[in-house]
ZALO-271167 format. One record per atom (N, C-alpha, C): residue number from 1; residue in one letter; atom name; x, y, z. Coordinates in nm, 2 decimals. Each point is the difference from the previous one (the first is absolute). Layout:
<nodes>
NODE   n res atom      X      Y      Z
NODE NUM   a   CA      X      Y      Z
...
</nodes>
This chain:
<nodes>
NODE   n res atom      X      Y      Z
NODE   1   x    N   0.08  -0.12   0.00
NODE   1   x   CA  -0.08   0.12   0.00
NODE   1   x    C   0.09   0.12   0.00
NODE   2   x    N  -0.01   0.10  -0.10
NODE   2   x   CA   0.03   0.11  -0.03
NODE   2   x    C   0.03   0.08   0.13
NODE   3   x    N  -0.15   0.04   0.06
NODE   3   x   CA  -0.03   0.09   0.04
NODE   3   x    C   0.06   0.00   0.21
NODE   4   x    N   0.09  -0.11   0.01
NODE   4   x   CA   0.05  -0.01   0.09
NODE   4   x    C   0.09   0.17   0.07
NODE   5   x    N   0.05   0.04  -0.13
NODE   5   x   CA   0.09   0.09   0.10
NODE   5   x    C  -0.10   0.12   0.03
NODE   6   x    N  -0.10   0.00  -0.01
NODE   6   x   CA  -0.11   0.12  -0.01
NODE   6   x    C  -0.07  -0.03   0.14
NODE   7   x    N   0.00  -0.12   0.03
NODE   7   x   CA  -0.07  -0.07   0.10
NODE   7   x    C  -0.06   0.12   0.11
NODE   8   x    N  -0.11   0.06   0.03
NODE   8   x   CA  -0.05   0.11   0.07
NODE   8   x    C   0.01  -0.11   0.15
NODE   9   x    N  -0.03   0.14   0.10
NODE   9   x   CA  -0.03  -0.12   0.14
NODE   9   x    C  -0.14  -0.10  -0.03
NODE  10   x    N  -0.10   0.07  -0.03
NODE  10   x   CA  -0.13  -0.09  -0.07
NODE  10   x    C   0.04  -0.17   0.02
NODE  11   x    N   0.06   0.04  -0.13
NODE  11   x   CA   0.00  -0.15  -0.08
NODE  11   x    C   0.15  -0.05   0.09
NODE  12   x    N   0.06   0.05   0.04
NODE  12   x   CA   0.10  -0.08   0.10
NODE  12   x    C  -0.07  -0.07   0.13
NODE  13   x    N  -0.10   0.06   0.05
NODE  13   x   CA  -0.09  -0.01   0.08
NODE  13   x    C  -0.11  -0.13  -0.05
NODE  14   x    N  -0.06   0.02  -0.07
NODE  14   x   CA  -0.11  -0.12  -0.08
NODE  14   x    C   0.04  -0.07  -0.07
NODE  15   x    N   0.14  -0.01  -0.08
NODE  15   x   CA   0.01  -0.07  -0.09
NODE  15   x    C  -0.03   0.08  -0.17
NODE  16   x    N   0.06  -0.03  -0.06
NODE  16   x   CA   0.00   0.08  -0.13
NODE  16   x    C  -0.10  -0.10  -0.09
NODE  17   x    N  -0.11   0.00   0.01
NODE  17   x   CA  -0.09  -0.07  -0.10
NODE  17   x    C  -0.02   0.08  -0.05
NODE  18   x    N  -0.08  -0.01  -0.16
NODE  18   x   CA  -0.01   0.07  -0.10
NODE  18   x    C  -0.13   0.04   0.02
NODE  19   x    N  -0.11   0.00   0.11
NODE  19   x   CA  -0.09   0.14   0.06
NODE  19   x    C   0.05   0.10   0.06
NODE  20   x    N   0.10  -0.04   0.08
NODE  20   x   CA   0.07   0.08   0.13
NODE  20   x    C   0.07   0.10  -0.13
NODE  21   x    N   0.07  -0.06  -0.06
NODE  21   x   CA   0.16   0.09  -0.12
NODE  21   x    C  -0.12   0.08  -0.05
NODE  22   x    N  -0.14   0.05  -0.07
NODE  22   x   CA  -0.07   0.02  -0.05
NODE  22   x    C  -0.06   0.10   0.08
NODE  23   x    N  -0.05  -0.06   0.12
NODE  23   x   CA  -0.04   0.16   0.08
NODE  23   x    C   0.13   0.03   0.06
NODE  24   x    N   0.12  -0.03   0.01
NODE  24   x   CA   0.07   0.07   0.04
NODE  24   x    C   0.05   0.06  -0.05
NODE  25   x    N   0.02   0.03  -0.16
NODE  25   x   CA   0.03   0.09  -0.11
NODE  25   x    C  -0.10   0.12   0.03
NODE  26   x    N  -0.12  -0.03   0.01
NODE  26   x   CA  -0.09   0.12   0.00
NODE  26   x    C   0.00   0.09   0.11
NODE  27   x    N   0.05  -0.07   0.17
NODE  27   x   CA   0.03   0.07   0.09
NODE  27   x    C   0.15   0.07  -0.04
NODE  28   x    N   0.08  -0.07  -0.05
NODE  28   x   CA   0.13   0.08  -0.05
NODE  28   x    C  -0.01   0.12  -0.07
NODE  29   x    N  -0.12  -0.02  -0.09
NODE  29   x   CA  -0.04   0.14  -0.15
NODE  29   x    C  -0.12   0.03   0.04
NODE  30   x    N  -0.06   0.04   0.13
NODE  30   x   CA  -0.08   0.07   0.00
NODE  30   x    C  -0.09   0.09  -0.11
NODE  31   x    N   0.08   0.09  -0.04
NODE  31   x   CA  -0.03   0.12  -0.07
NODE  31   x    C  -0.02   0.03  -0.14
NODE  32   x    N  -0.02  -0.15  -0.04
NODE  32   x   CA  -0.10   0.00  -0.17
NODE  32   x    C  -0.01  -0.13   0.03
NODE  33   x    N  -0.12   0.02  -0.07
NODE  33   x   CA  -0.04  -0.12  -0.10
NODE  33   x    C   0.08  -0.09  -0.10
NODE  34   x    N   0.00  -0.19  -0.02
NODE  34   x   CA   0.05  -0.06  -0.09
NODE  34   x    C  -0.06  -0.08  -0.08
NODE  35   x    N   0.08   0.01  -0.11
NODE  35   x   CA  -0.06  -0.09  -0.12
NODE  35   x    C   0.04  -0.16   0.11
NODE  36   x    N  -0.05  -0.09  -0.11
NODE  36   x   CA   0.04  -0.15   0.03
NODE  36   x    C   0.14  -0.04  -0.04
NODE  37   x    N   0.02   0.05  -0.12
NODE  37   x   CA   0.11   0.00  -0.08
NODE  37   x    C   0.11   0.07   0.08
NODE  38   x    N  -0.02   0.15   0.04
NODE  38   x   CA   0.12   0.05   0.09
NODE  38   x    C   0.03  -0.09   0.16
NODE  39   x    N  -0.12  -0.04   0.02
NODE  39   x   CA   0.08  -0.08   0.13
NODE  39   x    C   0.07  -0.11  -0.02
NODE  40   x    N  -0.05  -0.05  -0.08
NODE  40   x   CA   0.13  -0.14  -0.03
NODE  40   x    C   0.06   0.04  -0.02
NODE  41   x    N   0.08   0.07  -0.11
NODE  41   x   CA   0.17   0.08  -0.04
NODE  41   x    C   0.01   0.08   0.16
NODE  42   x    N  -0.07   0.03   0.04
NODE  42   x   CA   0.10   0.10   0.17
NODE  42   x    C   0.04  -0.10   0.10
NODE  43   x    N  -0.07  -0.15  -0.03
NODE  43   x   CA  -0.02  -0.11   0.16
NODE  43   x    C   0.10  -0.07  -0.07
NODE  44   x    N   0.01  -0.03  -0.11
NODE  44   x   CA   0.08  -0.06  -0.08
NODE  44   x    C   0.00  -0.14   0.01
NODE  45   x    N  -0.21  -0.05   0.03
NODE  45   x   CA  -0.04  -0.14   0.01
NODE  45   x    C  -0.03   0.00  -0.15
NODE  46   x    N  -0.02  -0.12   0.03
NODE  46   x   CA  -0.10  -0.10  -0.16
NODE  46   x    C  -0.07   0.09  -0.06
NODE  47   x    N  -0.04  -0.03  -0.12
NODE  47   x   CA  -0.14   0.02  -0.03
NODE  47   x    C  -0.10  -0.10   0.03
NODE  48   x    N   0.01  -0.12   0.01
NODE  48   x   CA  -0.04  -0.10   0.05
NODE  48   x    C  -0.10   0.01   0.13
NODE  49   x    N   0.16   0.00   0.11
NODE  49   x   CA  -0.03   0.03   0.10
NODE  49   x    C  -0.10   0.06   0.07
NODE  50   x    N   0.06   0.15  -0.08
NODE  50   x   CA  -0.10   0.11   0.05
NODE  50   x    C  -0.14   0.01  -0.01
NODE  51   x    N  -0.04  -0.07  -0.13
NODE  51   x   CA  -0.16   0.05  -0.01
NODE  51   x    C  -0.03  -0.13   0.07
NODE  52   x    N   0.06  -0.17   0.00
NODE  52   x   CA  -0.10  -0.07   0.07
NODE  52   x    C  -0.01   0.09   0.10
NODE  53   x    N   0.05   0.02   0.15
NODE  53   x   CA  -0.03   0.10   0.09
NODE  53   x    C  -0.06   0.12  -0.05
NODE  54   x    N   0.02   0.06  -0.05
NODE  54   x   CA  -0.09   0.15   0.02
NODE  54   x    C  -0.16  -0.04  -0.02
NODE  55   x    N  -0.04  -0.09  -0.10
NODE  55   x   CA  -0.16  -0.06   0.03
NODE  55   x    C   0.00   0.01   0.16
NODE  56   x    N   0.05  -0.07   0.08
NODE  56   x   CA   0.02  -0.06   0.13
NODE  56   x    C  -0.10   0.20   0.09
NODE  57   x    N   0.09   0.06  -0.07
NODE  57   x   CA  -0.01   0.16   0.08
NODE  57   x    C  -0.07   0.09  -0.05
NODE  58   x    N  -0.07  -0.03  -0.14
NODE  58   x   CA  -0.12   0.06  -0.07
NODE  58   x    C  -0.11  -0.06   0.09
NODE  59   x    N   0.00  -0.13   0.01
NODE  59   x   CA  -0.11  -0.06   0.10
NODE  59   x    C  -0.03   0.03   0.08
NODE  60   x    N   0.11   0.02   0.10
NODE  60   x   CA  -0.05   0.02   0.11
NODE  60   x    C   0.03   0.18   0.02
NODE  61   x    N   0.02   0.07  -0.08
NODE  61   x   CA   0.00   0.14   0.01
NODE  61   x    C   0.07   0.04   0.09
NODE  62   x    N   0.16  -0.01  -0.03
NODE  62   x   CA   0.06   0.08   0.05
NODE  62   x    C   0.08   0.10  -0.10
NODE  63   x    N  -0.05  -0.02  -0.13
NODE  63   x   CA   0.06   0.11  -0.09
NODE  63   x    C  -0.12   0.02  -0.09
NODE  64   x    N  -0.01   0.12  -0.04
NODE  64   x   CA  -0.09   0.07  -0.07
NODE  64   x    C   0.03   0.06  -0.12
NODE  65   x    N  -0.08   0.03  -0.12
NODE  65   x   CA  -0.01   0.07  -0.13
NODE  65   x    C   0.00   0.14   0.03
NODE  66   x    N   0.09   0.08  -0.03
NODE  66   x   CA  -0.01   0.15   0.03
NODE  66   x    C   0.00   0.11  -0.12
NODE  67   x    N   0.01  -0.07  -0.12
NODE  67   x   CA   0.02   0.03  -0.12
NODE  67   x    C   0.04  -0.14  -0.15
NODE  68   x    N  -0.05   0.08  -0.12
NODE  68   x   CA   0.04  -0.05  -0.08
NODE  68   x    C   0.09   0.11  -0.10
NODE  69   x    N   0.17  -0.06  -0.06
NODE  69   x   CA   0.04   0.07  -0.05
NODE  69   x    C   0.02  -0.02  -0.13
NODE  70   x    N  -0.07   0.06  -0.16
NODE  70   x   CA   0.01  -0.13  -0.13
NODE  70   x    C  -0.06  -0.13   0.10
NODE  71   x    N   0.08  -0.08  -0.05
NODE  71   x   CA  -0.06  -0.22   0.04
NODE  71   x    C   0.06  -0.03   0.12
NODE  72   x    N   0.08   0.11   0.02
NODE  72   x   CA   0.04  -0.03   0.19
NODE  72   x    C  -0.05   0.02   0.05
NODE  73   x    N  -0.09  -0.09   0.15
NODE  73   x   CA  -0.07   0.05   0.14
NODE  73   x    C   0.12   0.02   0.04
NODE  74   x    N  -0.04   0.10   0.12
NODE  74   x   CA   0.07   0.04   0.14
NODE  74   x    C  -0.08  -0.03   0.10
NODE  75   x    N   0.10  -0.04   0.10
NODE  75   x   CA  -0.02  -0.09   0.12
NODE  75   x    C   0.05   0.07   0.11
NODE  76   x    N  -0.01   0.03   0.11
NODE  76   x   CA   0.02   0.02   0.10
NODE  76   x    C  -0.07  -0.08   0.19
NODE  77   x    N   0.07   0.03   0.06
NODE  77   x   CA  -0.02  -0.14   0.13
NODE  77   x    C  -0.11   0.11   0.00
NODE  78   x    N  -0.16  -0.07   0.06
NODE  78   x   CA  -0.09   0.03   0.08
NODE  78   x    C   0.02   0.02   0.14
NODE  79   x    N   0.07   0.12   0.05
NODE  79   x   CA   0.02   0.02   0.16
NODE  79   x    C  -0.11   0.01   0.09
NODE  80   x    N  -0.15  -0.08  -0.07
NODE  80   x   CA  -0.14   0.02   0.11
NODE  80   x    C  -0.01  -0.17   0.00
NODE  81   x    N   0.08  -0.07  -0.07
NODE  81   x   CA  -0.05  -0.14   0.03
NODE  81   x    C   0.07   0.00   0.15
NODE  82   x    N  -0.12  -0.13   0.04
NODE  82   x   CA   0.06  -0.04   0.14
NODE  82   x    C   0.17  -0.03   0.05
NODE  83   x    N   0.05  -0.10  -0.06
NODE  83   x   CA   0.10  -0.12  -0.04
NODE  83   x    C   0.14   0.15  -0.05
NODE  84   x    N  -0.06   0.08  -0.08
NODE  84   x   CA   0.13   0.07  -0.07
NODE  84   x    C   0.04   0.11   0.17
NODE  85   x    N  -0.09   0.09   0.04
NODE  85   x   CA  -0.06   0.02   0.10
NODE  85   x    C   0.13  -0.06   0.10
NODE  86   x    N   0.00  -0.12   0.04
NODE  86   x   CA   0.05  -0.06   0.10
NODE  86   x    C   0.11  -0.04  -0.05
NODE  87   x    N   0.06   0.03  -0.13
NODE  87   x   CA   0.13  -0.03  -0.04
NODE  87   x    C   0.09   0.14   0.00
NODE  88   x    N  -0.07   0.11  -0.01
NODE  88   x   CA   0.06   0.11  -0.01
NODE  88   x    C   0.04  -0.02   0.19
NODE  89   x    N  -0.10  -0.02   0.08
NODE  89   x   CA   0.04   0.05   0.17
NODE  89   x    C   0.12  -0.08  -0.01
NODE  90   x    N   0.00  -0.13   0.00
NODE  90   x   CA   0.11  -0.08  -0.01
NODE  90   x    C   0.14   0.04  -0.07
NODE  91   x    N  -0.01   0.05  -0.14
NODE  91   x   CA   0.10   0.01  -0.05
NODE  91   x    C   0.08   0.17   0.07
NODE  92   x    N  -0.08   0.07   0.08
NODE  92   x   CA   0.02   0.11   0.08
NODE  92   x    C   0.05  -0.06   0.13
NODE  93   x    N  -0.04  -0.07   0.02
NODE  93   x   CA   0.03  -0.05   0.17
NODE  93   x    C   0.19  -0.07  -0.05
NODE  94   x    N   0.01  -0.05  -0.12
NODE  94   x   CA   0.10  -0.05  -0.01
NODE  94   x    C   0.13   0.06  -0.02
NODE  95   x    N  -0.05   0.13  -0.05
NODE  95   x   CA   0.08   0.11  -0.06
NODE  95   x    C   0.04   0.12   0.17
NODE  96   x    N  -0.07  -0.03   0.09
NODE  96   x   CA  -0.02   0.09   0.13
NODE  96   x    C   0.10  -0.08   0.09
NODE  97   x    N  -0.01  -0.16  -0.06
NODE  97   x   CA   0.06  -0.06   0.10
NODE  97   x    C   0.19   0.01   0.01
NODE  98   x    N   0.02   0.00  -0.16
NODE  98   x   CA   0.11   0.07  -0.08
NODE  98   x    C   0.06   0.09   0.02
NODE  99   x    N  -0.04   0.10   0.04
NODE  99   x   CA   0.04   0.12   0.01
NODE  99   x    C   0.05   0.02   0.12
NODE 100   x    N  -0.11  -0.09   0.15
NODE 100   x   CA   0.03   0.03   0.07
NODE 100   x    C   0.16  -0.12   0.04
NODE 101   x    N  -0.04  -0.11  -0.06
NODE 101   x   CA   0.18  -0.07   0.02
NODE 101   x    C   0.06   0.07  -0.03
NODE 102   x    N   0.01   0.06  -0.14
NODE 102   x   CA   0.10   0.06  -0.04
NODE 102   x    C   0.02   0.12   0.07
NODE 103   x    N  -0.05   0.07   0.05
NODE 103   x   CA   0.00   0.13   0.13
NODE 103   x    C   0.09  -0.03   0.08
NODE 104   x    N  -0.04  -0.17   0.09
NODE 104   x   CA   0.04  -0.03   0.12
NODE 104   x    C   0.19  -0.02  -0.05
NODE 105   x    N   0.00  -0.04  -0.13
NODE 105   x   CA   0.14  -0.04   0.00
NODE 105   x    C   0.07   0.09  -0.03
NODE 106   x    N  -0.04   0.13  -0.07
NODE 106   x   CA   0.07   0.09   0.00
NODE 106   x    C   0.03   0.09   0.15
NODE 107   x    N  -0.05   0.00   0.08
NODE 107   x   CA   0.00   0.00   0.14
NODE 107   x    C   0.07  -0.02   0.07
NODE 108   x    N   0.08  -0.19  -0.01
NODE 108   x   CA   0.06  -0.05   0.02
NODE 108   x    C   0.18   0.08   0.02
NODE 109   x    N   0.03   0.01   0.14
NODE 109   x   CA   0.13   0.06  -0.01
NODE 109   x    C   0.09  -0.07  -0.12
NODE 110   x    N   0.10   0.02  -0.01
NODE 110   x   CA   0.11   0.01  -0.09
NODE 110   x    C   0.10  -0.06   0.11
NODE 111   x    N   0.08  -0.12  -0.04
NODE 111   x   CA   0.11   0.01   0.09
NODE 111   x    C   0.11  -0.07  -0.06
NODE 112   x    N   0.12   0.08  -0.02
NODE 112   x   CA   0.08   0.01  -0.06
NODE 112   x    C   0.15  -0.08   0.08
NODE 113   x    N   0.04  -0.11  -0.01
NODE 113   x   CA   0.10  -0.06   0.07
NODE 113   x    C   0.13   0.07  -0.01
NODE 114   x    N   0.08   0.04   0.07
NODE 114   x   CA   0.10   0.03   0.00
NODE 114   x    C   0.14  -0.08  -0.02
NODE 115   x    N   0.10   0.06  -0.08
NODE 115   x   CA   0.09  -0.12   0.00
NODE 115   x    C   0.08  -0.02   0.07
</nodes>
C-alpha cells in the first residue's frame, strides 16, 4: 500500500481500510469538493478498490453530491451524518491527544552529560 507514509493518526489508529483512507482524505481536504476520479490519483488506491468501497459510503451516507461539473459529480463527506459525526470527534480527540505528548516532551528538561 502506497499510502503508508501519509498514514494520518486516523488510520494509524483504526487501521487503513479503504472506508477509513476515503473519509480520511476528505477530513484531510476539507475545503472542496471531489471528483471520483481525483480521489484515486491523490489516495493513490485502485480503481478497483475504490469504487467497490465507495458504493459501501454512498449507502450508507457519509458522502454527498454537491455539484455536477461537465460528466464529473462532486462529492463531499456529509458532516450531519451520524457515523461521520463521530469520526470527526475521534479524529480531533486524536490530534488533541498529539499535541499534548508532544507538548509534554518538549517540556521535558534537556540533559546534557558532561565529559
Amino acid at each position: 500500500m502506497t499510502y503508508k507514509h501519509n498514514e494520518t493518526l486516523l488510520l494509524k489508529y483504526l487501521g487503513p481500510s479503504p472506508v477509513l483512507r476515503i473519509i480520511d482524505f476528505f477530513l484531510d481536504n476539507p475545503l472542496s469538493d471531489y471528483s471520483k476520479n481525483e480521489m484515486v490519483k491523490r489516495m493513490e488506491m485502485g480503481r478497483v478498490t475504490f469504487f467497490k468501497y465507495w458504493a459501501e459510503l454512498e449507502k450508507s451516507g457519509a458522502v454527498k453530491v454537491t455539484r455536477k461539473i461537465g460528466r464529473a459529480t462532486m462529492y463531499e463527506l456529509d458532516r450531519e451524518n451520524e457515523v461521520v459525526k463521530h469520526l470527526i470527534k475521534l479524529d480531533m480527540a486524536l490530534a488533541r491527544r498529539a499535541m499534548k505528548k508532544a507538548s509534554e516532551e518538549y517540556k521535558k528538561p534537556v540533559v546534557v552529560k558532561s565529559r
